[in-house]
MARLO-422960 format. One record per residue (C-alpha): x, y, z; residue in three letters. Coordinates in steps of 0.1 Angstrom, whole numbers, padded with zeros to 4 digits, always signed. Layout:
// residues N
XYZALA...
***
This chain:
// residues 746
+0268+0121+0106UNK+0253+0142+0080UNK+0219+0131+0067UNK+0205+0144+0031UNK+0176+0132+0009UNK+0180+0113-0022UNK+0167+0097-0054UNK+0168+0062-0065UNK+0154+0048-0100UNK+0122+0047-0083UNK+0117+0065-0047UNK+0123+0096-0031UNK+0141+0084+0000UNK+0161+0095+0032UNK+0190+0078+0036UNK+0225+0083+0060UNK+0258+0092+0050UNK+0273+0102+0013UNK+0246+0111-0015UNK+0246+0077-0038UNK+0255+0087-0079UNK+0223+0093-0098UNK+0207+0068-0116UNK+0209+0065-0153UNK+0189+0090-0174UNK+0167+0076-0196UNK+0181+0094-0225UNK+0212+0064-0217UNK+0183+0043-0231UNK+0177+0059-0261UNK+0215+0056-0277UNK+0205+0018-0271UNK+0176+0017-0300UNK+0189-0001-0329UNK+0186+0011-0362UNK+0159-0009-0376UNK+0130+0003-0349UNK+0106+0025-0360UNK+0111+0063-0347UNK+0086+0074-0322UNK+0075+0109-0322UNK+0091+0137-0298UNK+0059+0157-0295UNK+0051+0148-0259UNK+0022+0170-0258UNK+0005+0157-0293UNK-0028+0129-0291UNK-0008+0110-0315UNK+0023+0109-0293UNK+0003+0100-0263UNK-0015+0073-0282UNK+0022+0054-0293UNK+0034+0057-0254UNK+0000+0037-0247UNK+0006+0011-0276UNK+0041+0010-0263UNK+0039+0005-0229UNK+0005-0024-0233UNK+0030-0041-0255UNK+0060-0043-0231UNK+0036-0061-0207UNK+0019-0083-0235UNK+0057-0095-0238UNK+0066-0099-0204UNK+0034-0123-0199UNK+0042-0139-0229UNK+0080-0144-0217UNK+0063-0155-0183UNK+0043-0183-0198UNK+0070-0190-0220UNK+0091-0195-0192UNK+0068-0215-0172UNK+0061-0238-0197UNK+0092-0250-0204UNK+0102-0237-0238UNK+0137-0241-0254UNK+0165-0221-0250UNK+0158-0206-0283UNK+0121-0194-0281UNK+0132-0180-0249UNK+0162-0158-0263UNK+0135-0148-0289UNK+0111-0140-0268UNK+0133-0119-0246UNK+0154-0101-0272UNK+0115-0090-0284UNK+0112-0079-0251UNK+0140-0056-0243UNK+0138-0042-0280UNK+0097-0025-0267UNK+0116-0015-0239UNK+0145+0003-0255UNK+0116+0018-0280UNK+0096+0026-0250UNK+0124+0040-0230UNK+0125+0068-0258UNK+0090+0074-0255UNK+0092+0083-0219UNK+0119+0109-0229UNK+0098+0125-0251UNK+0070+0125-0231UNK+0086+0142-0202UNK+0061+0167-0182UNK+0060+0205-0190UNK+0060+0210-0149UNK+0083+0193-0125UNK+0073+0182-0095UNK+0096+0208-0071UNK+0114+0178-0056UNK+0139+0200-0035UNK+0118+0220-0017UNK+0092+0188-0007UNK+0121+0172+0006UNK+0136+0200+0023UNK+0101+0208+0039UNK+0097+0168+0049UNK+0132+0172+0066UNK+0132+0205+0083UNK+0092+0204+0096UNK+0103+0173+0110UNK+0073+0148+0092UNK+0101+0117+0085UNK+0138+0118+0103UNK+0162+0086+0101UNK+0158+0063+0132UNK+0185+0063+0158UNK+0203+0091+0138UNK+0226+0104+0162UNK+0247+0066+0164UNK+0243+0067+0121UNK+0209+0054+0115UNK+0200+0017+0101UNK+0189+0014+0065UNK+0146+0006+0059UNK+0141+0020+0095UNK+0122+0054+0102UNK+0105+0077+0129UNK+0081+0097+0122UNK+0081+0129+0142UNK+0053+0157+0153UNK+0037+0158+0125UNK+0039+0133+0108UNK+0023+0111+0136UNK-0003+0124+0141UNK-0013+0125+0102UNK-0010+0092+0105UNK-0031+0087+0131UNK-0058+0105+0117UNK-0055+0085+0086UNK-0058+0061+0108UNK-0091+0070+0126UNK-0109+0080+0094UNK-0096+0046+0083UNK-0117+0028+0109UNK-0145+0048+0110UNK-0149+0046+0072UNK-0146+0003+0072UNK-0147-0012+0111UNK-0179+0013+0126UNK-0198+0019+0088UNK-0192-0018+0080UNK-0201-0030+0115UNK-0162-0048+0112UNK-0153-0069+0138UNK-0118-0058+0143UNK-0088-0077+0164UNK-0053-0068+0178UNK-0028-0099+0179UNK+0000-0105+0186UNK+0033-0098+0160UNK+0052-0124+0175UNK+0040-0156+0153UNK+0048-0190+0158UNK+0068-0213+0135UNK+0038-0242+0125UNK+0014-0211+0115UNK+0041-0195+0090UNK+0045-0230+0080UNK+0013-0237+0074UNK+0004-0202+0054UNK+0037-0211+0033UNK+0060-0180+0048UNK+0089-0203+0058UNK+0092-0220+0026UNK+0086-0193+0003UNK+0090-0156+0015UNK+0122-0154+0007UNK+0148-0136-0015UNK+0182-0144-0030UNK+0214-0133-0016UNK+0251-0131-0016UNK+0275-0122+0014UNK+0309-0105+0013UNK+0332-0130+0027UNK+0357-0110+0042UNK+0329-0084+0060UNK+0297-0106+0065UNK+0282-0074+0046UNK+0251-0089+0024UNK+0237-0080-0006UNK+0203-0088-0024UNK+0219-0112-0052UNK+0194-0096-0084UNK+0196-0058-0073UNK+0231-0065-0074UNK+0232-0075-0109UNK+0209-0049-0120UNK+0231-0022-0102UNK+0265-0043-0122UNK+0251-0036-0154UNK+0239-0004-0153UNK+0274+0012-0140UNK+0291-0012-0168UNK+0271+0006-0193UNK+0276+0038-0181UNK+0314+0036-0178UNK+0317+0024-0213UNK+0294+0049-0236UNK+0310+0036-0265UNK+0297+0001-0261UNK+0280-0014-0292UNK+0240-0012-0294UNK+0238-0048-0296UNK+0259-0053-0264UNK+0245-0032-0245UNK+0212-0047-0259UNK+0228-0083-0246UNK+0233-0073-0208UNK+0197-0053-0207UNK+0186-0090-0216UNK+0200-0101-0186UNK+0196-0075-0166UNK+0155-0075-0171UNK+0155-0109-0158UNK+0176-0099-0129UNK+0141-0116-0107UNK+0140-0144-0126UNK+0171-0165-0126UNK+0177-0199-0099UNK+0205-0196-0080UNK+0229-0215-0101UNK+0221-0193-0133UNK+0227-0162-0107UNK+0258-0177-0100UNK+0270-0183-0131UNK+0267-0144-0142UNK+0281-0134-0108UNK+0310-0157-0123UNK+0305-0141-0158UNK+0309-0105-0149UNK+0330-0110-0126UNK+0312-0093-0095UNK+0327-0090-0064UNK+0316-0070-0029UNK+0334-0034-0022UNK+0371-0030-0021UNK+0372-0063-0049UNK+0359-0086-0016UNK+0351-0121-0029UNK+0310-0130-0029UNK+0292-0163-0011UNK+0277-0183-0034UNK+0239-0168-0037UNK+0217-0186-0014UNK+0177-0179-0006UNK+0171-0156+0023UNK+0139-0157+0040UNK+0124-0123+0048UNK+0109-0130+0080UNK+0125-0118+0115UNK+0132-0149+0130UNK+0138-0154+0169UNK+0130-0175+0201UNK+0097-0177+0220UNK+0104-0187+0257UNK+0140-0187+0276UNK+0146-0227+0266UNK+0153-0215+0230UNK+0135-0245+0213UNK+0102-0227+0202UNK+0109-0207+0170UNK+0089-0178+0161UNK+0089-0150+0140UNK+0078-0114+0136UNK+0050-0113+0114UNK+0056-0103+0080UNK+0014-0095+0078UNK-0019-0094+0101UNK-0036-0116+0081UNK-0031-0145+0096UNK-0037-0135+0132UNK-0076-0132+0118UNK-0074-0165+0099UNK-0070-0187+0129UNK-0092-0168+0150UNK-0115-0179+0121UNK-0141-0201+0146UNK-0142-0176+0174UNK-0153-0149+0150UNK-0179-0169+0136UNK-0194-0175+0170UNK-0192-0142+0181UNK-0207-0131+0152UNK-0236-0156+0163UNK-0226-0180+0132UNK-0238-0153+0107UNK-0223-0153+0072UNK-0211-0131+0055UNK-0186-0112+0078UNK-0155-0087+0081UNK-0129-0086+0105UNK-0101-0061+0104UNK-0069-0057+0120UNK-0043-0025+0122UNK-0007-0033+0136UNK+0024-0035+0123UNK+0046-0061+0098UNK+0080-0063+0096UNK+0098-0082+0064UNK+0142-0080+0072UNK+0147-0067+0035UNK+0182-0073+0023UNK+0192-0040+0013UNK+0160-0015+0016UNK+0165+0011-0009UNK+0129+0024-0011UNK+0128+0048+0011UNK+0096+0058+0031UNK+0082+0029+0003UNK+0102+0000+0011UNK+0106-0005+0052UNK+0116-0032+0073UNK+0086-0023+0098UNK+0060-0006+0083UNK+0018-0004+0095UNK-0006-0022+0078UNK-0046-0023+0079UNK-0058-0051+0066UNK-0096-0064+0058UNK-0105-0103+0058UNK-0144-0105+0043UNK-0159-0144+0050UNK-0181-0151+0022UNK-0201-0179+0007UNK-0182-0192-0023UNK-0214-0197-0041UNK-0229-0165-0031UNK-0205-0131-0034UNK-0234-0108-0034UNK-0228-0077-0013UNK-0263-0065-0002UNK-0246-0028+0005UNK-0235-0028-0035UNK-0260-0010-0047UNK-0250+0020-0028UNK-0213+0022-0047UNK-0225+0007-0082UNK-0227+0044-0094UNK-0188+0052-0084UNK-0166+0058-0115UNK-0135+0040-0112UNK-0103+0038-0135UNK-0100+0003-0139UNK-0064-0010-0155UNK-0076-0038-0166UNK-0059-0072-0179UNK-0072-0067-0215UNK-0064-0029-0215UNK-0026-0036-0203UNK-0021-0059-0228UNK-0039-0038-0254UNK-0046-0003-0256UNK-0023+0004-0220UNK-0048+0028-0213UNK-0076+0020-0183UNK-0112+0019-0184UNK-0131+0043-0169UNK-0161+0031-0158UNK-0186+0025-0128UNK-0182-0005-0107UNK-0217-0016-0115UNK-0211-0022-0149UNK-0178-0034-0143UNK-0193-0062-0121UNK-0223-0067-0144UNK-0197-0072-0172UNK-0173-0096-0157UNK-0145-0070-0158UNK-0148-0074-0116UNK-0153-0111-0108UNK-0180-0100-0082UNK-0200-0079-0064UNK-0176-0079-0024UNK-0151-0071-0046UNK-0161-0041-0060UNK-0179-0030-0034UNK-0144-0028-0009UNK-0127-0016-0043UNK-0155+0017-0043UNK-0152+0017-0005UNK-0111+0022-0010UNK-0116+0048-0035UNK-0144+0068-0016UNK-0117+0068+0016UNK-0086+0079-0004UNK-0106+0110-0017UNK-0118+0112+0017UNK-0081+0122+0036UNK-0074+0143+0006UNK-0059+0122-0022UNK-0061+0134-0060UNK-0088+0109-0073UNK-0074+0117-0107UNK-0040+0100-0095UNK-0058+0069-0088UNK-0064+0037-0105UNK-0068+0000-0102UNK-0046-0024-0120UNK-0058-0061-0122UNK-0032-0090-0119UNK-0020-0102-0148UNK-0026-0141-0155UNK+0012-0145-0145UNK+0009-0128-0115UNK-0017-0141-0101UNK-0021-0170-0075UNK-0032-0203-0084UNK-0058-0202-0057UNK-0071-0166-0066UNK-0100-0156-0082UNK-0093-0123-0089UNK-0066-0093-0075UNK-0070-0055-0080UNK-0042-0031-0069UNK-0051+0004-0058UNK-0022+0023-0073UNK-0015+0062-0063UNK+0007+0084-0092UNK+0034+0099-0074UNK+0061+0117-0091UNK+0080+0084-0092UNK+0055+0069-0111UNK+0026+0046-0098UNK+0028+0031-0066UNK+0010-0001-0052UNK-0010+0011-0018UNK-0036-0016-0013UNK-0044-0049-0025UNK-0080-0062-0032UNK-0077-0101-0038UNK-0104-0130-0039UNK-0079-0157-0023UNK-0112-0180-0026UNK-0105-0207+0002UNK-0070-0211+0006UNK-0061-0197+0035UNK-0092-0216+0060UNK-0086-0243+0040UNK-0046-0250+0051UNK-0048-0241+0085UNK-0077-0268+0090UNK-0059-0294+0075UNK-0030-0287+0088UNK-0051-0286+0127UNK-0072-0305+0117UNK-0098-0280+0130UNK-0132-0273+0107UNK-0134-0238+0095UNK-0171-0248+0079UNK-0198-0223+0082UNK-0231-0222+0072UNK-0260-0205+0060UNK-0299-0207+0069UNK-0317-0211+0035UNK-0348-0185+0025UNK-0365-0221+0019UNK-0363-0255+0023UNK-0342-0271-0004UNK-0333-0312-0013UNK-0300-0318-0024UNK-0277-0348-0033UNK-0263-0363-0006UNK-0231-0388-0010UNK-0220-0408+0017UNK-0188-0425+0017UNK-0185-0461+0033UNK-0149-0472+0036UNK-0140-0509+0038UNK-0124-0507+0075UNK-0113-0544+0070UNK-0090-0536+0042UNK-0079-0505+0052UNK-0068-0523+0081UNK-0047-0548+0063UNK-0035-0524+0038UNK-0027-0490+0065UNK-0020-0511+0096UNK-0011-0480+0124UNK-0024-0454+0096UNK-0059-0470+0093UNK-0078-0447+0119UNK-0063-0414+0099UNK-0072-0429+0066UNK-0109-0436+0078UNK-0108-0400+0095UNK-0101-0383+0061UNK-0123-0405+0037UNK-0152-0400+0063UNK-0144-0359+0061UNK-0143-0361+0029UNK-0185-0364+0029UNK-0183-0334+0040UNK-0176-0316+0004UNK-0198-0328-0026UNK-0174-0313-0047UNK-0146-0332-0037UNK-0165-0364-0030UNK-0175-0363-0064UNK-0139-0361-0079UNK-0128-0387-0058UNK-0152-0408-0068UNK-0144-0398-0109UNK-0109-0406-0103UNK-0118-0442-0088UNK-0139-0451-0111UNK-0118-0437-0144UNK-0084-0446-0126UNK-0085-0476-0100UNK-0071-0453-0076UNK-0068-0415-0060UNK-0049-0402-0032UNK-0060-0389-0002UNK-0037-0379+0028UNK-0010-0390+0012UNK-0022-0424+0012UNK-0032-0441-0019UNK-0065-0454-0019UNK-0079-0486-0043UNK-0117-0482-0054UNK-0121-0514-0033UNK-0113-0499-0003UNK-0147-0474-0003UNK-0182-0476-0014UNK-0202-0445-0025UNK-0240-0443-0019UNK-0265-0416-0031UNK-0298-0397-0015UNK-0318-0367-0014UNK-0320-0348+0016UNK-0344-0320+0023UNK-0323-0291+0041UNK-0327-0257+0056UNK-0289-0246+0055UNK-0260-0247+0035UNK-0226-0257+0051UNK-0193-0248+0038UNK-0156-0233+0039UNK-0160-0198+0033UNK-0138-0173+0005UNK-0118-0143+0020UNK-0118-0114+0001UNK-0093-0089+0014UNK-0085-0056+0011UNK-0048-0051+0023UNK-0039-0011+0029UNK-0002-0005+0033UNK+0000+0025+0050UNK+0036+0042+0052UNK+0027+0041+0012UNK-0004+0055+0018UNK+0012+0084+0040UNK+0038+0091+0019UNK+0014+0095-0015UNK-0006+0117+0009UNK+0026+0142+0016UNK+0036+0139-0020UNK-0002+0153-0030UNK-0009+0174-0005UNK+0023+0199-0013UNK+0020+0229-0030UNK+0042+0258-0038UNK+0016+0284-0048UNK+0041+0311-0062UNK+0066+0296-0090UNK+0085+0328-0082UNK+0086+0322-0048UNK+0105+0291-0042UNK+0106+0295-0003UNK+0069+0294+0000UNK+0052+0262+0004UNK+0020+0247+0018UNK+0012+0211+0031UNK-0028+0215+0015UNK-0037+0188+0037UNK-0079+0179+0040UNK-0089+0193+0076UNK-0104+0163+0085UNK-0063+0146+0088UNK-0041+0177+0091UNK-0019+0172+0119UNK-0031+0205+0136UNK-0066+0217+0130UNK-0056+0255+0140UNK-0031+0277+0154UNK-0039+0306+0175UNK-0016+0345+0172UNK-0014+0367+0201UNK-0014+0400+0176UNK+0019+0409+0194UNK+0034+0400+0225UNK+0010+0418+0246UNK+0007+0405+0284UNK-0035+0418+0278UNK-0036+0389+0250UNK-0025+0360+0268UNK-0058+0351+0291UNK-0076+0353+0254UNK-0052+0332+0237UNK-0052+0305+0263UNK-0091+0306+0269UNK-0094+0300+0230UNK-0067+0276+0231UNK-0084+0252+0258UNK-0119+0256+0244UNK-0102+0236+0207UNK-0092+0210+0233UNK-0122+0203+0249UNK-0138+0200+0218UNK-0113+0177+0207UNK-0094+0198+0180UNK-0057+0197+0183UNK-0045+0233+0180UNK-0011+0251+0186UNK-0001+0290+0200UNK+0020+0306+0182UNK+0033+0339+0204UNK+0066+0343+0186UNK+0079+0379+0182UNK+0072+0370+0141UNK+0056+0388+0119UNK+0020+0376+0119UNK+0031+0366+0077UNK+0052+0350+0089UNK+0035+0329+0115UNK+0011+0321+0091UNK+0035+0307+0064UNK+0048+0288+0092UNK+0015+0268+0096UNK+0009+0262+0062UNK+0045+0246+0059UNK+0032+0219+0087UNK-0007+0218+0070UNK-0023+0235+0095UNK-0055+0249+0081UNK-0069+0273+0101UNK-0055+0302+0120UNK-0072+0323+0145UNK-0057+0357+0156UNK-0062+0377+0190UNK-0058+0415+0185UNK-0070+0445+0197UNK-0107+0443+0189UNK-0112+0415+0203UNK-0100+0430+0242UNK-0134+0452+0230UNK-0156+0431+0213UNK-0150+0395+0215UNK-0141+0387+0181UNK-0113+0372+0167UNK-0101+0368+0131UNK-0103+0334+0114UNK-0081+0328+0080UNK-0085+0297+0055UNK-0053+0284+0046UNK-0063+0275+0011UNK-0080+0304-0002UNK-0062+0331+0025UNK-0097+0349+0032UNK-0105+0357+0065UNK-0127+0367+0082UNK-0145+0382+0119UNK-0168+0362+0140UNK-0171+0362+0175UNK-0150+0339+0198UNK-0171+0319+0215UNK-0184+0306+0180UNK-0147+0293+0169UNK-0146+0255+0187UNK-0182+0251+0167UNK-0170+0265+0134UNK-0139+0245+0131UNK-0156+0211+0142UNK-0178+0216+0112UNK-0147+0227+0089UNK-0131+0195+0099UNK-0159+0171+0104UNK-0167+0180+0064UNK-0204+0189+0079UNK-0197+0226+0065UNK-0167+0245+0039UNK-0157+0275+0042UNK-0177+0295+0016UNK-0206+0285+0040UNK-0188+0302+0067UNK-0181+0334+0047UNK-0219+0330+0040UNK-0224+0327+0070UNK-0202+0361+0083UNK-0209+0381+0057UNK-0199+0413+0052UNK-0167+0403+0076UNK-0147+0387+0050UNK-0112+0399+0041UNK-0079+0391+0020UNK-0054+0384+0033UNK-0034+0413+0024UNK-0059+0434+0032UNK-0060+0420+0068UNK-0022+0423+0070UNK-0025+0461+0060UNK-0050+0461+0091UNK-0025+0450+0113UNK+0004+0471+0109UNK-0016+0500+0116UNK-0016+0485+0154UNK+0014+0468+0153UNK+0051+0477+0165UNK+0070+0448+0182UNK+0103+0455+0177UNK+0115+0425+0167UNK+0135+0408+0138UNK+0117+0395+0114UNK+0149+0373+0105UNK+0162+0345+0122UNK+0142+0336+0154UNK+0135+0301+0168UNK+0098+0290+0149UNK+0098+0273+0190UNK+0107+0297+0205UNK+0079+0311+0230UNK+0048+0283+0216UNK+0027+0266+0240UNK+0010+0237+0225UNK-0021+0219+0235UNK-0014+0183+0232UNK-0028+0159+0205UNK
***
């Protein structure tokens, strides 16, 4: 089975067996614009040009939410088509824009992929029996880049935020999912082929339809091909009869003409059986959250009932996507590290803020989507002081996730926050920032900030009936309104018969929240009647009485805000900006620039040539990386010592040390920088310190050519050096890369 790399419309992604066709260019687009829009300009290096891609993409999505709101609030069949044909006309304009604004310098898409192949960082799972689409192993390297992510991850949030961080279980019960609204709502639509059982995701289906329609017939009419666009923009959008009817319409069938299923909803969620009965349903967990959600009351008393707090959870999700075609993006098991930050509703102060209100951030905000399409760029302070940022925990874990992604090496001018628009937003949240990485594919969603205020505590203790209250001791002393709620047990009685003791239960709880007390006692009084429960309750039934109470606490149902870090998406932005090919006119040559401090191998260690008088040296330097806890690798391949360097930097591997003669007389040893190629001479016994500091950030390396001066070298110069002493006899063509390495383990 032969494996390859390929593009979709938005990922780079591995996939098994034929390459698929490419997608449509967006030149396809441009013989779409009808003759009445305005021209845009072709300059794609001019202000002015720049400027009308802005204008044009912040109108797109000022049409989309308008179609949105259209949508949800019920307008006619005519405003809609309005609306929409509105719509896809910015698009087609904008779809030229894009052309024209093409970059100067490709992003050398062939040679990352061949290097993320051939070193081994991502391979199809189970290839040898043909692989299973959305599923992936990472190899060597790969692993453990991500697990250094991964440790600088918690070190960076659960030690420097004091975190209280959990492991539970993936397998989730049916009531919890219930509860959080997975089993009702995580789903997608989808059709089956009748005659196979093959299934399909019922809107990607469509999409795909139209665009191959379009292609195949270049001499279809602008306004036609302006018709299906309609449709195919609001591919997401439709219930499943209207999907139906356009299945019906178009006439789409499954491969080899197979008839399609109706299109029913699919829920995402790996579903299976806990215990050998069979009657307890469960599922895999398609997030962590809610592991640290229940656990809700057992991390408050740990935490010796001290608001506000922060748990945080690594482990994996799994969502059973219909037909992954994202790649390395879009998994059906993927890691996650998600944040859940208990905080007074009333109070979402962050006393550590201060130390982050100084960050600059680019901030995509709602008004700058909609408007200019450009982002702000400003520093969280005043992004908080000015309501941009609805409060201070919020921006604080947005500078925190902004500090870490420069941190393992990202491009901080490939980063950006974009808020949820209105129409995207939850009806419980209070506000949702996405930390979005530019890839070559365009911008990429990585981790989710989101004030889900107190939805989540608040439907797992009704549903358990289970108080999630916490409270707060007051700097002083403070009298408040207290309302206590008397219900009229006699007519409950009469009214609720074998309900009464739950309808007494929840009027009595109820005293609990002013807030809600009070509305219940304003619908009452304007109404006759409010429900409660379920249950209907008559303002005879309850009595309300008022006092003032003098108290030294505050009780209540605490806001999450949570900072959710997907990160295969993470990893894979990280691979995307960490390649380099540092000679245009060298095509083969290519370097993984990865930051020290995650690089899968801190340093590789070269035996000059294969000398038995160099082996005792190369192992004693080896095991002295190891016991300081660097991984490092020996490389005593017949290769060139070029060679063997270019080898490393193909795998990120920023620091080489090399065993040669001098060092049988002296002791010293050279040690080369990937990134700038300098080397230079220091004594051996000072190499385990000198790296930890490279790594650990405490140091870079102009301190250590400081530091050895006089000893510094190019690398060429170095090289020159080294063919005076060296004759191996040996190839310098094809020869295993594994052929004779020993390798200390991770």
């Amino acid at each position: 089975m032969a494996f390859h790399l390929a593009s979709t419309a938005k990922f780079s992604v591995i996939e098994y067996g034929q390459p698929s066709k490419e997608p449509p260019k967006s030149k396809k687009a441009a013989s779409a614009l009808p003759a009445s829009a305005p021209k845009t300009s072709t300059s794609g290096s001019s202000p002015a040009s720049s400027l009308d891609f802005d204008a044009l993409t912040a109108a797109v999505t000022k049409q989309q939410s308008a179609v949105k709101m259209l949508k949800k609030s019920g307008a006619s069949p005519e405003e809609m088509a309005a609306a929409t044909a509105v719509l896809d006309k910015l698009r087609t304009e904008l779809a030229v824009a894009q052309d024209s604004q093409a970059p100067t310098v490709k992003f050398p898409r062939k040679a990352f992929e061949d290097t993320i192949v051939r070193k081994m960082f991502v391979i199809p799972s189970f290839e040898i029996h043909g692989g299973v689409k959305g599923l992936f192993d990472l190899g060597p390297p790969c692993c453990a880049l991500k697990a250094n992510i991964i440790d600088v991850w918690r070190k960076h949030f659960v030690l420097e935020e004091n975190m209280l961080e959990m492991e539970c279980t993936n397998l989730t019960p049916y009531s919890v999912l219930k509860t959080s609204g997975h089993v009702d709502k995580f789903t997608d639509m989808m059709v089956k082929d009748v005659e196979t059982g093959e299934c399909f995701r019922a809107d990607k289906l469509l999409e795909d339809f139209i665009d191959d329609l379009i292609e195949k017939t270049p001499d279809m009419p602008t306004e036609e091909v302006e018709a299906h666009r309609l449709v195919q923009r609001q591919a997401d959008s439709y219930s499943l009869e209207e999907i139906h009817a356009l299945f019906q319409k178009y006439g789409i069938k499954g491969n080899e003409d197979h008839e399609l299923s109706k299109p029913f909803d699919f829920n995402l969620m790996f579903e299976t059986k806990i215990g050998p009965e069979g009657t307890s349903i469960g599922y895999l967990r398609p997030e962590t959250a809610q592991g640290l959600f229940v656990n809700f009351r057992r991390l408050l008393e740990f935490n010796g009932k001290r608001m506000p707090f922060a748990a945080a959870q690594i482990g994996l999700g799994f969502r059973n996507e219909i037909a992954p075609r994202g790649g390395l993006l879009r998994v059906r098991e993927f890691c996650m590290a998600e944040i859940e930050h208990f905080v007074n509703p009333n109070d979402k102060a962050h006393p550590n803020f201060h130390t982050v209100a100084g960050k600059t951030l680019n901030l995509f905000d709602r008004d700058s989507q909609l408007g200019t399409g450009r982002p702000l760029v400003m520093t969280i302070g005043d992004a908080v002081k000015q309501g941009v940022v609805n409060n201070e925990t919020l921006g604080y874990f947005m500078a925190r996730t902004n500090l870490f992604m420069e941190k393992i090496g990202l491009d901080p001018l490939r980063l950006r926050f974009r808020q949820h628009l209105l129409t995207e937003m939850a009806h419980y949240a209070a506000d949702c920032w996405d930390l979005e990485i530019k890839t070559s594919y365009g911008w990429v969603e990585c981790v989710g900030h989101a004030d889900r205020a107190c939805f989540d505590l608040k439907v797992h203790a009704a549903a358990t009936n289970t108080s999630m209250t916490a409270s707060q001791r007051l700097d002083k002393p403070k009298k408040v309104e207290v309302i206590a709620v008397e219900p009229d047990k006699k007519t409950i009685g009469k009214t609720f018969k074998k309900d009464q003791k739950t309808v007494v239960k929840a009027l009595e709880e109820l005293a609990s929240d002013s807030d809600a007390v009070s509305a219940f006692e304003e619908k009452l009084r304007t109404a006759g009647s409010a429900e409660i429960e379920g249950f209907t309750i008559e303002a005879s039934m309850v009595k309300f009485s008022r006092s003032m109470k003098e108290v030294q606490e505050e009780k209540f149902l605490p806001s999450v805000i949570e900072p959710s870090f997907g990160m295969g998406r993470i990893l894979y932005s990280l691979l995307e900006h960490s390649f380099l090919q540092p000679d245009p006119n060298d095509e083969q040559r290519v370097v993984m620039r990865f930051n020290p401090m995650v690089a899968p191998t801190k340093a590789h260690v070269y035996p000059l040539q294969t000398n038995e008088k160099f082996g005792p040296v190369v192992k004693a330097i080896a095991d002295q990386l190891t016991a300081a806890g660097l991984t490092n690798k020996i490389d005593a391949s017949g290769q060139s010592i070029g060679r063997r360097y270019a080898r490393a930097d193909e795998v990120g591997t920023p620091y080489g040390i090399t065993v040669d003669f001098d060092t049988l007389e002296d002791k010293t040893v050279t040690l080369r920088d990937r990134d700038t190629q300098l080397q230079v001479r220091l004594p051996s016994q000072d190499i385990p310190g000198v790296i930890k500091s490279l790594v650990d950030g405490a140091k870079g390396w102009e301190d250590i050519t400081e530091e050895y001066s006089g000893k510094a070298k190019k690398e060429d110069e170095a090289a020159d050096d080294d063919d005076d002493e060296m004759d191996l006899g040996f190839d310098d063509e094809e020869e295993d890369e594994d052929a004779k390495p020993a390798a200390n383990s991770r």
